[in-house]
N, C-alpha and C positions, 0 to 999 in steps of 0.2 A: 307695257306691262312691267317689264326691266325699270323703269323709270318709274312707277307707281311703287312699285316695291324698296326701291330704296330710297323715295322719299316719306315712306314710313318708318324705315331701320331710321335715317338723319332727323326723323320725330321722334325719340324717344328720348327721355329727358338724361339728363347726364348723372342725375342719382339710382335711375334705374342700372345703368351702365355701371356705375362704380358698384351697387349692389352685384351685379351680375359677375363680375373683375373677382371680389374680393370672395364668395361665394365659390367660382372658380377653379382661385388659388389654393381657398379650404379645402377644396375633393380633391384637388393635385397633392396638396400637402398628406389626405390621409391616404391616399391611395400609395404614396411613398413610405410613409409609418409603417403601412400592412404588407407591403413588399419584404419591408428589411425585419419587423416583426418577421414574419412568416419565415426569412431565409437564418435569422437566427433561429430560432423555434426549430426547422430540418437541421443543422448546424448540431444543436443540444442535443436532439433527437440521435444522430450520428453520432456522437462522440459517448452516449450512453449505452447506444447499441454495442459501442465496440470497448467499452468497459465492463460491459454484463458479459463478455464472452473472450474474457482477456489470455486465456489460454489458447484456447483457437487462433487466436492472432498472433500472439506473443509463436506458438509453433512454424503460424504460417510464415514469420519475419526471421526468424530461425532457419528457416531454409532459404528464403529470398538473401539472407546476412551470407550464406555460403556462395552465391554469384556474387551478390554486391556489397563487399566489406562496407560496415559502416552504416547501414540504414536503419537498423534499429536506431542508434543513437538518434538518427536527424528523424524517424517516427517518435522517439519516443519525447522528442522537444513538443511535437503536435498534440499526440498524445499521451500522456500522464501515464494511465495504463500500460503502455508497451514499454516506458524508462526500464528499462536492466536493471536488477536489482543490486549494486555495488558489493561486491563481497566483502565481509569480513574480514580486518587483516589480524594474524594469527600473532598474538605477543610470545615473546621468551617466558621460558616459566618450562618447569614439568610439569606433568601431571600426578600429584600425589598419591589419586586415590586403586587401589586394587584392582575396580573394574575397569575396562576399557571403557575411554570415549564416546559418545550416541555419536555413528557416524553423520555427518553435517554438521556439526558442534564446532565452532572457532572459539578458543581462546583468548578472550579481548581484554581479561585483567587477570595478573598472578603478584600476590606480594607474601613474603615471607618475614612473620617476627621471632623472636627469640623460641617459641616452642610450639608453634603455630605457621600453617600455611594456605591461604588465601588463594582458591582459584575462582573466577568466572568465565563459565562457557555460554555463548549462546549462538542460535541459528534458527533456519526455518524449517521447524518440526512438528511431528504428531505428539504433544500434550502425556498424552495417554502411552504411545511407546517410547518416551524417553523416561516416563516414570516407571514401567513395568521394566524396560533395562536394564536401570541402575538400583529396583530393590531385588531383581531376582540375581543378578550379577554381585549384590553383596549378599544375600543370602546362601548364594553358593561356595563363597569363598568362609564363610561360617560365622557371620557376624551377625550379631542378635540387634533385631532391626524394631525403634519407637519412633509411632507417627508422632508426632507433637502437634499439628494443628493441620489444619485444612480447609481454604475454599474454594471458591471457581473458578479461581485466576492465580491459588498460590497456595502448594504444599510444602510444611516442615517434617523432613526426614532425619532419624541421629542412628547411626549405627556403631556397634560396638563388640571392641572383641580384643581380650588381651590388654586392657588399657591401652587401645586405642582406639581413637573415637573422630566420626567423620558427621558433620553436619551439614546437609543437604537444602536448599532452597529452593524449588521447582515453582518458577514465575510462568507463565503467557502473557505475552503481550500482545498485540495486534496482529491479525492477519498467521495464527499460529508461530510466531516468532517465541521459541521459549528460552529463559535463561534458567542457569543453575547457580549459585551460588556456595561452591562448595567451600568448608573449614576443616581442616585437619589437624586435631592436637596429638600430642603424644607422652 
């Protein structure tokens, strides 16, 4: 019986065999497509999961960063989301205007011309309370305050009092990062 059986397998013609070979290879081959599909696929799937909830994590590696210095940095190589966000570094310069500073606010350009002085502040802020700040914080100090323009991304403020006059730029940029552009003449 053993011997009947495989001289039917040794009957089969040798284009059936290469059909059968190559046919084979093709289901090995997609069956390894749909492996490493699929483990990318879980892969994107994970790394969106843990960009939708960047806080949560970003806290939870914050306490892990107090046992083991350093693992933010080597997560945040992995993932994008958990990079630390590089602080601001603060330039020389005063600050010319009346009001205090929106605290979070860095300093990252100051130049001074002949009757004029030039500051920019910026950092990761609320929009909305860095503008209610700095027009109620010059209204207080008694300076008569004109919008000049406005959109959804960028108010011009001028205030004024005594011949002197402060010109405000209130930018957003991405992700709540607002800058101000403040001018000072006098």
């Amino acid at each position: 019986m053993l011997r009947g059986l495989l001289s039917r397998i040794f009957s089969i013609s040798r284009r059936t065999w290469i059909f059968l070979s190559v046919t084979l290879l093709v289901f090995i081959a997609l069956l390894i497509w749909a492996v490493i599909s699929t483990a990318g696929w879980l892969f994107g799937m994970a790394r969106d999961s843990v960009n939708a909830a960047p806080d949560a994590v970003r806290a939870a590696t914050v306490q892990v960063e107090q046992v083991i210095p350093g693992v933010q940095e080597k997560l945040g190589v992995l993932v994008p989301g958990l990079k630390p966000d590089a602080p601001l570094r603060e330039v020389s310069g005063t600050d010319p205007a009346p009001v205090a500073r929106f605290p979070g606010l860095a300093r990252v350009q100051w130049q001074r011309d002949e009757q004029q002085v030039q500051v920019r502040y910026q950092g990761k802020a609320d929009f909305a309370g860095v503008l209610k700040h700095y027009t109620q914080g010059f209204a207080a100090q008694g300076y008569q305050h004109t919008l000049l323009s406005a959109s959804s991304t960028e108010e011009r403020h001028e205030f004024v009092k005594d011949g002197e006059r402060f010109n405000l730029v209130f930018s957003v940029l991405e992700r709540d990062v607002v800058t101000i552009d403040l001018s000072s003449r006098q």
